[in-house]
LOGULO-25512 format. One line per 10 residues: their letters; for each residue x, z, y of N, C-alpha, C. Coordinates in steps of 0.001 Angstrom, whole numbers. Example, Ala and Ser with C-alpha at 12.3 -4.5 7.8 and 13.67 -1.06 7.14 Angstrom:
BEGIN
AS = 13190:7800:-5690:12300:7800:-4500:13200:7800:-3300; 12850:7080:-2250:13670:7140:-1060:12900:7870:30
! end
This chain:
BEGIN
XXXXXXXXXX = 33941:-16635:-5620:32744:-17370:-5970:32139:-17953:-4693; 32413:-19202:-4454:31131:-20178:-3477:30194:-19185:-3464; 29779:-19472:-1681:28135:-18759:-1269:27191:-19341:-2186; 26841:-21045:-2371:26043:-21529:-3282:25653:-20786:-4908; 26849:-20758:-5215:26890:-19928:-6426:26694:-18841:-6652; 26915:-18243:-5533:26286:-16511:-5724:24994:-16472:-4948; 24395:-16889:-4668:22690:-17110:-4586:22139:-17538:-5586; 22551:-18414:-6332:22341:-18417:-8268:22466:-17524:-8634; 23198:-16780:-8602:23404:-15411:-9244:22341:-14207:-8605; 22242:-14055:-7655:21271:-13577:-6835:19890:-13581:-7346
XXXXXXXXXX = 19683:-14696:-7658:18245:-15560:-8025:18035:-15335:-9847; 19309:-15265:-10095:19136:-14915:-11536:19002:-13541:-11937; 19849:-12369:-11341:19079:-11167:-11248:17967:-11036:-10857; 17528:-11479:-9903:16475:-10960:-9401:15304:-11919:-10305; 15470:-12786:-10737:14452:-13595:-12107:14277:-12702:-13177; 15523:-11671:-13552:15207:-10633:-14680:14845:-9482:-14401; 14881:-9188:-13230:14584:-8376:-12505:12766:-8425:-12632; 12244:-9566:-12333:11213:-9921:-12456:10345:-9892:-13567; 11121:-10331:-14624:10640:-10320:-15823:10693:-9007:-16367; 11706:-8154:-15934:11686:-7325:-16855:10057:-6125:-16182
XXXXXXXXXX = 9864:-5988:-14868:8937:-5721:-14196:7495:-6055:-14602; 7701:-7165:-15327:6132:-7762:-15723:5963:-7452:-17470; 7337:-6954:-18522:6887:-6109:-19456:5843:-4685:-19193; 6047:-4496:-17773:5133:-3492:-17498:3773:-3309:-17236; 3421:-4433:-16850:2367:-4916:-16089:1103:-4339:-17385; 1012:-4256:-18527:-239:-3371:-19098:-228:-2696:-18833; 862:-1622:-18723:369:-437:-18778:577:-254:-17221; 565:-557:-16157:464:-891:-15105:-1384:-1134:-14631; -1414:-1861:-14903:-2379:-2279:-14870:-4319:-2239:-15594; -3602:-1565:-16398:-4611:-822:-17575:-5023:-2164:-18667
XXXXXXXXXX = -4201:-2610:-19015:-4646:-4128:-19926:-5223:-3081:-20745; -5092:-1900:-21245:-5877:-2118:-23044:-6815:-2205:-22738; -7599:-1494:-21726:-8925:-1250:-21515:-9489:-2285:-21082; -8823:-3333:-19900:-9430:-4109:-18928:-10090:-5184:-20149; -8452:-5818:-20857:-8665:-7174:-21827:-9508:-6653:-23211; -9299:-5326:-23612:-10549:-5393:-24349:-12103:-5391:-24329; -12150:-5715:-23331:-13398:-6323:-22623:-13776:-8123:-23119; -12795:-8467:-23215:-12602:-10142:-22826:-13160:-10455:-24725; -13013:-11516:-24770:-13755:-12113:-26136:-12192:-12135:-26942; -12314:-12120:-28217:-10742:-11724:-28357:-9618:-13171:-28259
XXXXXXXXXX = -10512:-14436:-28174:-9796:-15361:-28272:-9174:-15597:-26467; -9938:-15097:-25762:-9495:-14905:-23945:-8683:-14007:-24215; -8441:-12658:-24554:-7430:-11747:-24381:-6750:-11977:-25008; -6225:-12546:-26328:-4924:-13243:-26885:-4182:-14551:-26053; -5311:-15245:-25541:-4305:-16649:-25038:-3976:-15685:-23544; -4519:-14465:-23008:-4385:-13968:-21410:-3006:-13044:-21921; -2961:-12722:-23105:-1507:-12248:-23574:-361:-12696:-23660; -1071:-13708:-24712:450:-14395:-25050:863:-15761:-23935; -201:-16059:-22596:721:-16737:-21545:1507:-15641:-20842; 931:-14668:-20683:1531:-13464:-19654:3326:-13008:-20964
XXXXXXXXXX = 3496:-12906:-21925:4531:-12589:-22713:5543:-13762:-22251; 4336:-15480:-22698:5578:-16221:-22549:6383:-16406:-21029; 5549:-15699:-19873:5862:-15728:-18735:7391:-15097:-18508; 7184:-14025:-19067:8063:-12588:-18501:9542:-13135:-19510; 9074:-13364:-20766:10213:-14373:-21373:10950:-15651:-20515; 10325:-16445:-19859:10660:-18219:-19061:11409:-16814:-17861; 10900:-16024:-17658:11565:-15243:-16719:13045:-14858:-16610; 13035:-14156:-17993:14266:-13395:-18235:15299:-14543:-18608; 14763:-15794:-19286:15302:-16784:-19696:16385:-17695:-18658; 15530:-18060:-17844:16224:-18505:-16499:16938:-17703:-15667
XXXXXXXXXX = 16416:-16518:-15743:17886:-15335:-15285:18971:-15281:-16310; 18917:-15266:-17088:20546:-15762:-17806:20738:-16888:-17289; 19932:-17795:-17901:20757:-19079:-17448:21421:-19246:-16094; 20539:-19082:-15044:21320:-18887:-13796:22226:-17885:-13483; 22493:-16761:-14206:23841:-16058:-14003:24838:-16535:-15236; 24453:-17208:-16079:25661:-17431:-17039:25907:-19359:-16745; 25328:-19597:-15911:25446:-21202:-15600:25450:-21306:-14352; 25950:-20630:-13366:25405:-20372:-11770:26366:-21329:-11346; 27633:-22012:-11444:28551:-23164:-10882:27758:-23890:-11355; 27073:-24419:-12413:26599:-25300:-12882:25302:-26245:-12029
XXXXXXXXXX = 24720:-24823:-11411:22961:-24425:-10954:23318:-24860:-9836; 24410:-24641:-8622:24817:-24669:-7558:25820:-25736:-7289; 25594:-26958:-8102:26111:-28527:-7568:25311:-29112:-7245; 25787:-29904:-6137:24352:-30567:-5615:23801:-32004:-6144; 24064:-31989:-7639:23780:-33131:-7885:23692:-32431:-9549; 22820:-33741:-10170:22842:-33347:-11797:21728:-32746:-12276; 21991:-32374:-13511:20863:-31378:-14322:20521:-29678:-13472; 21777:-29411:-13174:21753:-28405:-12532:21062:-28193:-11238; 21683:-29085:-10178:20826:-29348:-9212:18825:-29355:-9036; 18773:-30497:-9698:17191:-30698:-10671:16733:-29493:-10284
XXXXXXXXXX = 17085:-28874:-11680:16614:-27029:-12132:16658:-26279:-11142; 17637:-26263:-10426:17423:-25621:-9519:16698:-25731:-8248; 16496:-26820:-7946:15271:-27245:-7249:13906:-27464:-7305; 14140:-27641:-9133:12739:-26993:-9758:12284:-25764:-9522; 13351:-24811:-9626:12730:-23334:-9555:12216:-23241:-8481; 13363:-23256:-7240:12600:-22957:-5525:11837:-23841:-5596; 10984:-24554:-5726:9543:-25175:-5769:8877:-24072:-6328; 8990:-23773:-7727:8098:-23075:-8385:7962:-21700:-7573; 8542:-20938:-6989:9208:-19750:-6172:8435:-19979:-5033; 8705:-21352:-4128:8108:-21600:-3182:6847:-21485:-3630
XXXXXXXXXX = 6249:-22415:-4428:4699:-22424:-4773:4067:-20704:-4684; 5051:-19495:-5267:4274:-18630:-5562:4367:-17834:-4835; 5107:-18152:-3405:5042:-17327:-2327:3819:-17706:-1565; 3487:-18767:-1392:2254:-19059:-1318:847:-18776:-1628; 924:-19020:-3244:276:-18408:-4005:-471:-16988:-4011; 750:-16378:-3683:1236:-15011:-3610:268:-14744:-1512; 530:-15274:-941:-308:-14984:318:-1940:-15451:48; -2216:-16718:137:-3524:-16970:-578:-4397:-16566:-1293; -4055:-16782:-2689:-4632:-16051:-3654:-5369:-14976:-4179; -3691:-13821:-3390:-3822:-12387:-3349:-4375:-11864:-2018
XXXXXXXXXX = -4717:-12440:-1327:-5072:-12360:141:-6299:-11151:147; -7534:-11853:-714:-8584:-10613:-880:-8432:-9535:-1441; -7423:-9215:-2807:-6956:-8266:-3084:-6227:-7183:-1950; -5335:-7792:-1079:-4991:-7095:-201:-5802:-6556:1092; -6736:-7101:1157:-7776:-6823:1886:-8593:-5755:1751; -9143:-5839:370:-9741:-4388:-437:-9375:-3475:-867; -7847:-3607:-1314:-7245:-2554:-1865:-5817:-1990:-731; -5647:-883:-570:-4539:55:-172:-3376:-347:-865; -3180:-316:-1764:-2302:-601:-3079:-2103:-1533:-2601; -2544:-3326:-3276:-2142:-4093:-2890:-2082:-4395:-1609
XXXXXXXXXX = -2506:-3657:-771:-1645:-4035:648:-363:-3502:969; 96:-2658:464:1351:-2200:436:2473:-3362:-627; 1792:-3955:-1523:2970:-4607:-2579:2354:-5499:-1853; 1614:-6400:-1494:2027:-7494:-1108:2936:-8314:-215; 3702:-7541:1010:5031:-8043:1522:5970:-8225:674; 5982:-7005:-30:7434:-6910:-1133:7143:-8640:-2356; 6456:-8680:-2782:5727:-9594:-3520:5978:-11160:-2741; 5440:-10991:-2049:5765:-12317:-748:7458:-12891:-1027; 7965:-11241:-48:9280:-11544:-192:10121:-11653:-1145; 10077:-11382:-2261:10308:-11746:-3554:10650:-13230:-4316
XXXXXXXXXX = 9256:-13883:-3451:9203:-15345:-4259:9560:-16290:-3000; 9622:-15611:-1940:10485:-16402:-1050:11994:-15997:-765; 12904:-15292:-1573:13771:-14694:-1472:14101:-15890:-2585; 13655:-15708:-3626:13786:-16535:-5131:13823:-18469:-4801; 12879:-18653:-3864:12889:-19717:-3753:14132:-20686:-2489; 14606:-19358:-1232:15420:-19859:-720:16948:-19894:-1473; 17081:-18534:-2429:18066:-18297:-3840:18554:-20145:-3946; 17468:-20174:-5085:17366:-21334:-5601:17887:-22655:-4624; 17327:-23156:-3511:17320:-24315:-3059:18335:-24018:-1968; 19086:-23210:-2380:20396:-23107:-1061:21620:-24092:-1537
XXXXXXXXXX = 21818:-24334:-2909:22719:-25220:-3283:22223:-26705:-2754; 21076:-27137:-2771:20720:-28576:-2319:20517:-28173:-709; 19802:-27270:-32:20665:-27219:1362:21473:-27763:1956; 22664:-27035:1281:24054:-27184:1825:24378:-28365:1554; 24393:-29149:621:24355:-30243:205:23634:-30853:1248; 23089:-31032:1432:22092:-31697:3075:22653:-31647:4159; 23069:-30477:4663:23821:-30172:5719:25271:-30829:5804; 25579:-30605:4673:26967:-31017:4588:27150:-32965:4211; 25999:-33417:4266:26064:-34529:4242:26891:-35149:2567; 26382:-34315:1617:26586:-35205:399:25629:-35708:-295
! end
């Protein structure tokens, strides 16, 4: 298997990997208690984006391990997608420093997950955009 292609694969475990991590996240996190706080029409739409998340998750980890030659040409539909993702990856490593920045500040906890977290979505996003890379480098 091409290096390109097994960083798709890489990127696609570790996408279900992801998803499957964020089925956890209530009881992680204490959702019954926190969102039954919220008005019930906020804690249904704060549900069902967080469900359809962890789903687009697990989703694109198949696809990128059962389509990973596909994901890792540097040209096409595949290409695209896959340069879609490391954007999206990129964006949330970012995200992921910013965002969470005060959380890590106040809390012990999240100062400990936030490297791992970091590195995660920048692991995901170099995954992803190593097929158009090489493609760069290699002058196609």
């Amino acid at each position: 298997m091409p290096f390109t292609q097994a960083t798709i694969v890489v990127a696609g475990t570790l996408s279900l990997a992801v998803g499957v991590g964020h089925t956890f996240f209530g009881r992680l996190f204490g959702w019954e208690g926190e969102l039954g706080r919220l008005k019930p029409g906020n804690r249904t739409v704060l549900y069902t984006i967080h469900v359809a998340l962890y789903l687009v998750l697990m989703t694109f980890g198949l696809i990128s391990i059962a389509h990973s030659a596909e994901l890792a040409r540097p040209h096409g539909l595949g290409a695209t997608l896959a340069l879609a993702l490391a954007g999206i990856w990129a964006w949330r490593a970012v995200w992921q420093v910013v965002y969470f920045a005060p959380l890590a500040r106040a809390s012990r906890r999240w100062r400990r997950v936030q490297p791992a977290l970091v590195a995660v979505a920048f692991v995901l996003a170099a995954a992803y955009a190593t097929p158009a890379v090489a493609a760069l480098v290699a002058g196609s």
